[in-house]
C-alpha positions in Angstrom: -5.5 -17.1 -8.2 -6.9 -16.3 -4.6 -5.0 -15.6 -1.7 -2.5 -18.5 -0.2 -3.5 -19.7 3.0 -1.3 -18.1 5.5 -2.1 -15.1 4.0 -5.7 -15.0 4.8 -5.2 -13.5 8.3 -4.6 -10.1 6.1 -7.7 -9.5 4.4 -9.7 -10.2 7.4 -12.2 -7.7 6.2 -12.9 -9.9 2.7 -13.5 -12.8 1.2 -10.5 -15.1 1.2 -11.1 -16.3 -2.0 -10.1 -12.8 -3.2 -8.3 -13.1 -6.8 -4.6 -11.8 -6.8 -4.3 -11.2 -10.2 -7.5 -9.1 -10.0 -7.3 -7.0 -7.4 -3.2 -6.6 -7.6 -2.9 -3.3 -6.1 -5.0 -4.0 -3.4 -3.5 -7.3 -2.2 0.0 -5.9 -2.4 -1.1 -2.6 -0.2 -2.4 -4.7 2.3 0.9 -7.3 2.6 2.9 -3.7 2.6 1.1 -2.5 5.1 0.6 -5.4 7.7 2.9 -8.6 6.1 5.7 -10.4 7.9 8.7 -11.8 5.9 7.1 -14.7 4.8 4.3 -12.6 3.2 7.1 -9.8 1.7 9.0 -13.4 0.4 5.4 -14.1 -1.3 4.5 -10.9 -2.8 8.3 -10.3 -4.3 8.0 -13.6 -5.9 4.4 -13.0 -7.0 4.4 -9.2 -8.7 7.4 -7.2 -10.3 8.8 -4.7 -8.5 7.0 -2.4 -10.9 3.9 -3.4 -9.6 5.1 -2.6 -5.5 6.8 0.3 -6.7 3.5 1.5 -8.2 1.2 0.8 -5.3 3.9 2.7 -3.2 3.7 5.7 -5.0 -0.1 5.7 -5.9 -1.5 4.1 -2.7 -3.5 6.5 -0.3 -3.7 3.4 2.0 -0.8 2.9 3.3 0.3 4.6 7.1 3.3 6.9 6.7 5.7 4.5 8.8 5.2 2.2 5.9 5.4 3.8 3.0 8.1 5.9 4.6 9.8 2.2 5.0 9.2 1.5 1.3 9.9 4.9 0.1 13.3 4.2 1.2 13.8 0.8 -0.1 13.0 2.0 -3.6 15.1 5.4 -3.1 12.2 7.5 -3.9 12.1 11.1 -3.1 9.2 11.9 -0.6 7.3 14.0 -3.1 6.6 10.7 -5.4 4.8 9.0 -2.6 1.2 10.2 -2.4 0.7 9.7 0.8 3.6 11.4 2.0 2.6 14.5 0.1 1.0 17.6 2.2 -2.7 17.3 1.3 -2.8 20.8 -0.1 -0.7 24.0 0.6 -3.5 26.0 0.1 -4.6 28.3 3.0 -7.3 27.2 5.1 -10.2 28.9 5.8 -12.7 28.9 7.8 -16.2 28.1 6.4 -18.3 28.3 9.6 -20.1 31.5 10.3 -21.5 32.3 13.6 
């Protein structure tokens, strides 16, 4: 199944026949990130909650607002959202030598 009309404006940047079923985890990051209601109405009615749960935890795609945003409507902790984790607590150093 492709991509309903008014949802084409979201994947500018592909082809609109793109198949939901196929690309799943992409199609739901990209109605997280930018949907309106309409599109969140869709994409409830269209995956499991499983499967936006998922993206929201696995997803490196996603800005901070919204997966802060989604975090919370799934009562995850912060630490269970990738990108919401600290991208390493290692010490930095610095690899330049003059």
């Amino acid at each position: 199944m492709s991509v309903p009309e008014f949802l084409v404006p979201l994947f500018w940047d592909v082809d609109k026949g793109i198949d939901t079923d196929e690309y799943w985890f992409f199609v739901i990051e990209r109605v997280l990130e930018y949907g309106n209601m309409q599109s969140l109405n869709w994409l409830f009615a269209s995956y499991t909650k499983e499967q936006i749960k998922q993206v929201v935890t696995e997803s490196s795609g996603l800005s901070q607002k919204t997966a802060s945003c989604w975090r919370n409507y799934f009562e995850l902790r912060e630490e269970e959202v990738s990108c919401l984790r600290k991208s390493s607590d290692k010490e930095t150093t610095n690899t330049w030598s003059y």
